[in-house]
N, C-alpha and C positions, 0 to 999 in steps of 0.2 A: 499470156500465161500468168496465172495468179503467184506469188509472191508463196513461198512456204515457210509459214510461223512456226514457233513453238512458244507454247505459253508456260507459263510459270508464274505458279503462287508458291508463296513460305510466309509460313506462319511460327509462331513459340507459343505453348500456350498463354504467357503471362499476358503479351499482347493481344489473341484473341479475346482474353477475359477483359482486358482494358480497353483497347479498338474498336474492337467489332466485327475486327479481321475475323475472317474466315478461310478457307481452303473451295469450298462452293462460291463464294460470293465473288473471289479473285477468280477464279478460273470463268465465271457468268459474266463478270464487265470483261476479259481480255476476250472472251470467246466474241463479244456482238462488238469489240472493238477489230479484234478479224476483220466479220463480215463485214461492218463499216468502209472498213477499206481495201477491200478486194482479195483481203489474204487466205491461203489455205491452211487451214490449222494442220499439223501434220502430226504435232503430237501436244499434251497435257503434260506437264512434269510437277511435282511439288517435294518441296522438304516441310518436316516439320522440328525444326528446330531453329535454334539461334543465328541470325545474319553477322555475328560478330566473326564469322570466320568464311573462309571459302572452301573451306572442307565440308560436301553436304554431300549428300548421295544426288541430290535430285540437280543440283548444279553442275556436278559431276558429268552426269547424262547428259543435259542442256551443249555443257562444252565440249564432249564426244560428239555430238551431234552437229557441231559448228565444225568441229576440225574435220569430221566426213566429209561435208559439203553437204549435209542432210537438210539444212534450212539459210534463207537468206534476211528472214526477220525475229528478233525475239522479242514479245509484248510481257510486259511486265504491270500489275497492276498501280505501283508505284515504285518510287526509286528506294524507300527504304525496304520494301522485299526483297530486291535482289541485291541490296548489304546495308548493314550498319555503321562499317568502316570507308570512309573516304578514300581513302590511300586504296583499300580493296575494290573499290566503286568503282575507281579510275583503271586499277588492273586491267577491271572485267571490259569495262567500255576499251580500253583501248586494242585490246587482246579481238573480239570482236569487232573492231573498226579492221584492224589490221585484214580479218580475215573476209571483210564485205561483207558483214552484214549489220543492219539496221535495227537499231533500239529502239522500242516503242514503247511507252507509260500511257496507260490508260488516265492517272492524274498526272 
């Protein structure tokens, strides 16, 4: 039985205009990073704003979705979309280890 991801991009506009980050572009590598390796996507989640906090609407869901038991993998385009903050970085990883499931960076 396939693995159920959820993917997650977040963007701010300053970085997209700087980056080249997108909200399509992140969701396009995490989606064929999925099928890469056998997972099923179960859901698409984005914020668009600032990773300096852990207050988003779309991470909010992400970690609703963890505490159900709704997914067993989260695919993130890179580490600095899913924060800005180290101290918050390690929250998030550790909060998600605790609960089994698996972090995946498409970089």
């Amino acid at each position: 039985m396939a693995k159920r991801a959820v993917l997650y991009a977040r963007v701010s506009t300053d970085e997209q205009a700087e980056k080249g980050y997108s909200l399509p572009t992140q969701l396009e590598a995490c989606r064929k990073y999925a099928a890469e390796h056998g997972f099923e996507a179960v859901a698409e989640v984005t914020d668009d704003c600032s990773g300096a906090t852990l207050d988003r609407p779309g991470l909010d869901r992400v970690r609703a979705m963890i505490e159900r038991k709704q997914a067993e993998v989260v695919s993130v385009y890179d580490p600095d979309r899913l924060s800005r903050d180290d101290v918050d970085f390690l929250v998030i990883c550790r909060e998600w280890e605790r609960a089994g499931v698996e972090l995946h960076f498409v970089n």
